[in-house]
N, C-alpha and C positions, 0 to 999 in steps of 0.2 A: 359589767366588767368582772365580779365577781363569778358568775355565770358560765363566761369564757375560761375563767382562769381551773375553774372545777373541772371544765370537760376535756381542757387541756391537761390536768392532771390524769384524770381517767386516758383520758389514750396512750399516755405515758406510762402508766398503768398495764393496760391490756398488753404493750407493745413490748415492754418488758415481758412481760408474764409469757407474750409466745415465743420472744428471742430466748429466755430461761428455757424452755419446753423442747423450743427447737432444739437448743446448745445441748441440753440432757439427752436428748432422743443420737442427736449422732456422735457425741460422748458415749454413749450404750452402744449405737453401730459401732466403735471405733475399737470397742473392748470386747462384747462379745459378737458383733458379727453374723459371723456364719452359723455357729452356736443358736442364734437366737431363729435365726431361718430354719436350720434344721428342727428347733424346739417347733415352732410354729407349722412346717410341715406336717411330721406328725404327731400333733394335734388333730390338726385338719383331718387326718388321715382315722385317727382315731374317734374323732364325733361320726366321719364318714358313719365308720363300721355301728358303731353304736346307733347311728339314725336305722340302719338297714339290719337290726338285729331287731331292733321294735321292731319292725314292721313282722319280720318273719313272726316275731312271736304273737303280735297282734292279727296276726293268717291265723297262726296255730290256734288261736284262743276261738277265734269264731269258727274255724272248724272242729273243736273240741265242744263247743258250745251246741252247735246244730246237730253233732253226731248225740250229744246228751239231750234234747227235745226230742228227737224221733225217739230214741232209749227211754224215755220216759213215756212216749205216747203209745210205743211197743207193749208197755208195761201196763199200762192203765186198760187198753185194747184186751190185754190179756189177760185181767183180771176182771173187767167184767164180764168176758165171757165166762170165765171159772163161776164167778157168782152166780151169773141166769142157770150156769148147770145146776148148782146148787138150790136153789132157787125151784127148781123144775123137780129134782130129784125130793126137794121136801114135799112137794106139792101133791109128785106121786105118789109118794107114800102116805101122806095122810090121805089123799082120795081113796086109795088100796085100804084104807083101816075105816072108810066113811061110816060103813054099818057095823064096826065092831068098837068095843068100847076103848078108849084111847087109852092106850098103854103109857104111864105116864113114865116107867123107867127106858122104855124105847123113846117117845122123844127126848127124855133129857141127854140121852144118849145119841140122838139125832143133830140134837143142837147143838151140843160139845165138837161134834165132828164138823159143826158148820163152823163155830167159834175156830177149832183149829185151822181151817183151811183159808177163813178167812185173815188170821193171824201170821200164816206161811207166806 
């Protein structure tokens, strides 16, 4: 009995709770209306634009992103080749000095110009 009487409370309860909910919801239709349609409009209208603004910008990002990997790979490409020049060019010159005695203010001078090139 006891049992009954709780669950009967509870739906008394609930039933309440959604005639209150319903009574305020068209209470608010009855006040503001059209107001609230229009609010609600946009909104809509607004998240719209906002979902399709990420997107563009989420295009732009991965095409900014891919244009900077090759730009980077352009780079690395071109600087290793600088170096093998470099590289080649010290090579020559000490095979050019094999039978004379190493001039020690020519390489230090050799190797400042590799230090800066490679610093550039």
């Amino acid at each position: 009995m006891k049992t009954q009487a709780k669950e009967k409370n509870t739906e008394n309860l609930n039933n309440n709770h959604q005639n209150n909910s319903s009574k305020i919801d068209a209470i608010k239709e009855l006040i503001f209306g059209d107001n609230i349609q229009a609010y609600n409009q946009e909104f809509e209208t607004l998240k719209a634009d906002i979902l399709r603004k990420k997107a563009e910008l989420q295009d732009l990002i991965g095409t900014v992103e891919s244009e900077l990997l090759q730009n980077i790979d352009t780079l690395s490409t071109d600087i290793n080749i600088r170096l093998t020049d470099l590289e080649n060019t010290v090579d020559d010159r000490l095979t050019a000095m094999d039978g004379k005695k190493a001039d020690r203010k020519l390489l230090s001078e050799l190797f400042i110009k590799l230090g800066e090139k490679i610093s550039e």
